[in-house]
N, C-alpha and C positions, 0 to 999 in steps of 0.2 A: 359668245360665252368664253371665257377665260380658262384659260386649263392653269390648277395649282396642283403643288406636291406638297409632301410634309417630308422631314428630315430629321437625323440624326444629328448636331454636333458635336465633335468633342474638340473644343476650345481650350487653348493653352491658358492658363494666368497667371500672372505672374503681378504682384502688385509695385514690386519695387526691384531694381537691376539687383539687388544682394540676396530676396528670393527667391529658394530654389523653383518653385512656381511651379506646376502641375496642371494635367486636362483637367477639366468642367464638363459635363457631359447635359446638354441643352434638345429639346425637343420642341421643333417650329413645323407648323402645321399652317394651311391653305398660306403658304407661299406663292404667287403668280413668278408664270416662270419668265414672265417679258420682265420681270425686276434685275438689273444688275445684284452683283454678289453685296455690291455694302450696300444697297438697298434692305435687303435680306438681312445683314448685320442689323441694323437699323431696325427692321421689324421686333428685331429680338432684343435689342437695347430697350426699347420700348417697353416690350412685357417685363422686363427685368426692372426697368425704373417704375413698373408698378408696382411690381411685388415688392418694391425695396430693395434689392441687390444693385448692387454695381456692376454699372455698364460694361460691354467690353471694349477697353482702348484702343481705335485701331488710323491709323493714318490716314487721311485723306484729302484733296483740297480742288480739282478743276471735275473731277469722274467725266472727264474728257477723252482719257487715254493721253494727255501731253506732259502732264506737272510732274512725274515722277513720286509723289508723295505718296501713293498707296504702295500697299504689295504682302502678300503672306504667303508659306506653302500652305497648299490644300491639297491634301491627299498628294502627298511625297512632292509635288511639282511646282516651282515658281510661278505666280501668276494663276493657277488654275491650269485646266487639261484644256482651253484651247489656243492654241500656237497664233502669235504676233498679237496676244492680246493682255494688258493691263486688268490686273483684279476689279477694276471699279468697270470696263468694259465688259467682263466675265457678265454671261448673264445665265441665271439658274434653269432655260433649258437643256445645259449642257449636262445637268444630272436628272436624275429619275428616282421618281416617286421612292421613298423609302430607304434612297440611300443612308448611309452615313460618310460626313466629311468630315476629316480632319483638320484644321486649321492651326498653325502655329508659326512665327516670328520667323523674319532670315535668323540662320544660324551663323553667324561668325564672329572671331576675337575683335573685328574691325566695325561690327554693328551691335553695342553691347543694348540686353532691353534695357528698355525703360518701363513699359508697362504692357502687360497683355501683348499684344502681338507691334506693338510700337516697338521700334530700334533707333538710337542714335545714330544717325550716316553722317554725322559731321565730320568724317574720316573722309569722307567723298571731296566736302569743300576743301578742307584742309590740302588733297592734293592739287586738286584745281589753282588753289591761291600760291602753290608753289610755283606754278610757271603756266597756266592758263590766262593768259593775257598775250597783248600784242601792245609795240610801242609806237603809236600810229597818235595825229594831231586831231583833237576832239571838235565840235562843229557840223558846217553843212555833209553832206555827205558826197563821197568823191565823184567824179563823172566816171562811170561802171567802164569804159575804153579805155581809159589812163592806163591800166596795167591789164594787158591780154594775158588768158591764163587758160592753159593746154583745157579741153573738154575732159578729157579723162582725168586731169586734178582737180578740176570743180566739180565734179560727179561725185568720185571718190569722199572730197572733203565735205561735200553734202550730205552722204550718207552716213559720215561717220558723227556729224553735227548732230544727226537725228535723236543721239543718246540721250535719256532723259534724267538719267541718272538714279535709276529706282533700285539698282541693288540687285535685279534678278539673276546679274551674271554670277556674285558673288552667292547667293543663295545656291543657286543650283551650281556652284561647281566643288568638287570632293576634297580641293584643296581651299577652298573659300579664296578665290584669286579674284585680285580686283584690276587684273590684266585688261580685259576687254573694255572699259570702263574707261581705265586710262589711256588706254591705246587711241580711243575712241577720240579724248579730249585732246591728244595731241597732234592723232590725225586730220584731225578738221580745220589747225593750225598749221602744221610743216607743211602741210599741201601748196600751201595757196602762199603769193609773196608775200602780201603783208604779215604773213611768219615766220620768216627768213630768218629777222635781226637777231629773235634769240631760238633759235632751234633750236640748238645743241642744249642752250644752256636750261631750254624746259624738260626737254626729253631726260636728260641726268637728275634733272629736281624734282619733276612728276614721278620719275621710277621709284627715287632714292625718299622720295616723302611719302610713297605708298607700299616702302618695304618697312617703313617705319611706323605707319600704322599696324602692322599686324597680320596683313594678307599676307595669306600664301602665294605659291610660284602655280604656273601655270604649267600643266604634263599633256597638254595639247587632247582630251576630253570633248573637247567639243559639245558639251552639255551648256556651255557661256550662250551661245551664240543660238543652242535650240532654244533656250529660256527669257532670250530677249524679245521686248515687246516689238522692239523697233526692227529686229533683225538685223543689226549689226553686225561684219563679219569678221571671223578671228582672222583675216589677211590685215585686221588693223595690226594688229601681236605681234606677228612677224614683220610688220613694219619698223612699230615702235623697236623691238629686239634689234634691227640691223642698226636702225638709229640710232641704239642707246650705244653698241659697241663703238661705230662710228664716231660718234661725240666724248666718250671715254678711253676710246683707246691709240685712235688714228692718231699717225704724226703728224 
């Protein structure tokens, strides 16, 4: 036998980024609680496309836990109330019968809506294509001994790879910093040799292209790193930071 709850929502909407857009207040009954959360969205998309209304807009593309394309606050928190998990991973035993959840968009200058709880993150590729890359010869792939690399830098650099780029740091932090993010995308880079050739010159163009989107600075909060899925840790921050002066300032 299945156990369901029923729920409040009060959903953001917002039809277009120049509306000022406002809650919706939704009422979804016998929800199964083994459903992930945009399953649940989806239940309620459903009744809405029958009664005629418009759906609500919301991101989505692997509900793997890997793509980065979902993400909303629910009830004040990135992702949902349970830690190292993706919204589309989120699954509705984690509330109780009769809640009510609130659901609404990342908030930042650097993720403007676009609709409903969709945001533009193309501020995210934008830094990425400032110096996320490596200038390495395309083809078979190299024999993995050619170039020995300390354990503790392919550890590091592997966890920092893990980022998927969904926004939560930026969500959940009070200056909307998209520090850990970049940190992330750099450290998975300068670690390891094949990122040598341009280190310097990504670290100054990943900072310098993600001060230019809009994000705020980093006051060391710690909220970045409770809010990621991947558990990312702000020691990338402080990396990137010794980095950027390094490559900015040194003689």
């Amino acid at each position: 036998m299945k156990n369901t709850i029923e729920l409040t929502l009060k959903v953001w909407r917002q039809k277009i980024s120049e509306d000022k857009g406002k809650f919706e207040t939704y009422e979804v009954k016998d929800i199964d609680t083994s459903m992930s959360f945009l399953e649940m969205l989806d239940v309620l998309n459903e009744k809405l496309t029958l009664e005629g209304d418009e759906p609500i807009a919301f991101d989505h593309d692997c509900r793997e836990g890997v793509c980065g394309m979902c993400g909303a606050i629910v009830n004040g928190e990135a992702h949902g109330p349970q830690k190292a998990t993706t919204l589309c991973q989120l699954h509705m035993r984690k509330f109780k019968n009769k809640d009510t959840v609130v659901i609404e968009p990342w908030r930042a200058k650097g993720f403007p809506v676009i609709k409903d709880l969709v945001v533009d993150r193309g501020s995210f590729d934008r830094i990425i294509a400032a110096g996320g890359y490596i200038s390495v010869k395309t083809g078979s792939a190299p024999e993995a001994n050619n170039q020995p690399i300390k354990h503790e830098n392919a550890e590091l650099a592997f966890d920092a790879a893990a980022c998927i780029g969904c926004g939560a740091c930026v969500a959940a932090c009070p200056n909307a910093s998209a520090m850990l993010f970049t940190s992330a995308k750099i450290s998975h880079l300068n670690l390891l040799p094949q990122g040598q050739l341009e280190a310097k010159e990504r670290v100054v163009q990943m900072v310098e292209k993600m001060d230019e989107e809009g994000f705020g600075n980093c006051s060391n909060e710690y909220e970045c790193e409770a809010a990621c899925p991947k558990e990312i840790s702000v020691s990338n921050i402080a990396r990137m930071n010794r980095e950027y002066r390094d490559a900015k300032f040194s003689v």
